[in-house]
PLY file of the C-alpha trace (Angstrom):
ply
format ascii 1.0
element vertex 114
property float x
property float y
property float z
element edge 113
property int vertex1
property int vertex2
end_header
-1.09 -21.99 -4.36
-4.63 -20.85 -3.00
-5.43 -19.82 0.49
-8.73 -18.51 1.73
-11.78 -17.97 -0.32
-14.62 -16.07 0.75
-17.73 -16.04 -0.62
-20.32 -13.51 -0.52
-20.54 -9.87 0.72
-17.00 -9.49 3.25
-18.12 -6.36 5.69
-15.10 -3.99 4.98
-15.44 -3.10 9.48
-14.57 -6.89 9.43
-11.68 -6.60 7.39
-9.95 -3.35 9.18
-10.54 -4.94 12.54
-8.59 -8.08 10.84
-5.91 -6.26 9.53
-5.74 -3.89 12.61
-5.51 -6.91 14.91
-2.27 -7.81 12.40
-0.42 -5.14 12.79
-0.73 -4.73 16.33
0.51 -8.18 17.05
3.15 -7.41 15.00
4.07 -4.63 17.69
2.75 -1.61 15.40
1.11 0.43 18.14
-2.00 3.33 18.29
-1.03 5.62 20.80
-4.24 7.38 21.92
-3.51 10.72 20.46
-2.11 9.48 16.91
-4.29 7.62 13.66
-0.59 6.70 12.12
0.72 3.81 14.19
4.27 3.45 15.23
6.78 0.48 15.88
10.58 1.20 17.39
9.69 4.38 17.06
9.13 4.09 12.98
5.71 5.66 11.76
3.73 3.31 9.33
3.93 5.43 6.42
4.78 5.07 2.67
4.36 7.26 -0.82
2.29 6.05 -2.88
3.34 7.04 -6.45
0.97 7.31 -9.89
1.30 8.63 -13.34
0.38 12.17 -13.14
-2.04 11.73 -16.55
-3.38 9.00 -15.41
-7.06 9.56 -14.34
-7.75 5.48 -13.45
-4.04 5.15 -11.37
-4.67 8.19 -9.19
-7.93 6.97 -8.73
-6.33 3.60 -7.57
-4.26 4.94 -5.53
-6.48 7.21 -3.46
-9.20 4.50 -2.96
-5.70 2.25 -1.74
-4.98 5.47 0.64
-8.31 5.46 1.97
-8.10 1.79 3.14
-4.43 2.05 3.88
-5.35 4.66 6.20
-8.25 3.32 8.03
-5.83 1.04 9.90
-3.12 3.22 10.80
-1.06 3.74 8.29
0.56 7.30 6.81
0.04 7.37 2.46
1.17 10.10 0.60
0.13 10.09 -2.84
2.71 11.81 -5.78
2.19 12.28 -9.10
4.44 12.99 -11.05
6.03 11.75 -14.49
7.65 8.08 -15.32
10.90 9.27 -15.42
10.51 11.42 -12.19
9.04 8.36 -10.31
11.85 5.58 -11.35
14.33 8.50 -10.40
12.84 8.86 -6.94
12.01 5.40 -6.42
14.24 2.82 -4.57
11.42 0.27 -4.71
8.45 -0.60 -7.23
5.64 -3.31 -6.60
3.88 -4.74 -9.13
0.33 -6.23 -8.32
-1.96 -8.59 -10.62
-4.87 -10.19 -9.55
-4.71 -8.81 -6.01
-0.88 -10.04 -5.81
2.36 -8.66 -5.85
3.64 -10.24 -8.86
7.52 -8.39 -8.95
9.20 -6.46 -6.95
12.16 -4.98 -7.04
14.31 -1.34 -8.22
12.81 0.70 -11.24
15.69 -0.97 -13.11
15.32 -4.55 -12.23
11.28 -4.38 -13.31
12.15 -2.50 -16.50
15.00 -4.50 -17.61
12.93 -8.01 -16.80
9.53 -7.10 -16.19
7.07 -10.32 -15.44
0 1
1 2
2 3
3 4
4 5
5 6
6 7
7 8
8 9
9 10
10 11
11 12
12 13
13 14
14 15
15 16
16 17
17 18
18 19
19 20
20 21
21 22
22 23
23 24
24 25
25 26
26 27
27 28
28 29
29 30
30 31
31 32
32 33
33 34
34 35
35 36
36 37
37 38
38 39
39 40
40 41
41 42
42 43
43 44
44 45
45 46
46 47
47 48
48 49
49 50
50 51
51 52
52 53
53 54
54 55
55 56
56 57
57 58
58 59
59 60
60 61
61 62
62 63
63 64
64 65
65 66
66 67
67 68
68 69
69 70
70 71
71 72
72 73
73 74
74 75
75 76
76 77
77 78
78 79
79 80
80 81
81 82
82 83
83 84
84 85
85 86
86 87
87 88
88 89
89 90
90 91
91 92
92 93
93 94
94 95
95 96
96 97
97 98
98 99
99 100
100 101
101 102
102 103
103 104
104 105
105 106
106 107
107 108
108 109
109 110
110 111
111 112
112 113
């Protein structure tokens, strides 16, 4: 299935007004004094987790925060080991290509991963 291509330079201010505009027609609002927006009372926030070792994930995963963040939305970034991350985890996402490819528990990825 293919959607959208875009060709060229995209201007990232163009893409966080997009995705902005998204979540507040979805009913995710920016109260004036807050940069984390909020729905029913529920903050947009999630933890982003990594392999504490691994120099290229955290990397990933603060450059992810920094966008994540620029539209309203709470990351936390944790690393930590494997086994501590599966333990705390109730969800994984697997992405390829831009795509999330799997997701499901630690144990559902590890026992059929894709």
């Amino acid at each position: 299935e293919y959607h959208q291509v875009a060709f060229g330079p995209v201007d990232p201010a163009t893409r966080v007004f997009e995705a902005s505009a998204l979540l507040q027609g979805a009913g995710w609002e920016l109260d004036d004094e807050s940069t984390v927006r909020i729905r029913d009372g529920q903050r947009a926030e999630l933890t982003v987790a990594y392999p504490v070792n691994d120099s290229l994930r955290r990397e990933l995963a603060s450059a992810f925060a920094d966008q994540v963040r620029a539209i309203g939305v709470d990351v936390t970034l944790w690393g930590a080991s494997w086994d501590e991350i599966e333990a705390r985890a109730d969800q994984v996402a697997i992405m390829r290509g831009g795509r999330f490819s799997q997701v499901g528990t630690p144990q559902e990825i590890l026992a059929d991963p894709a």
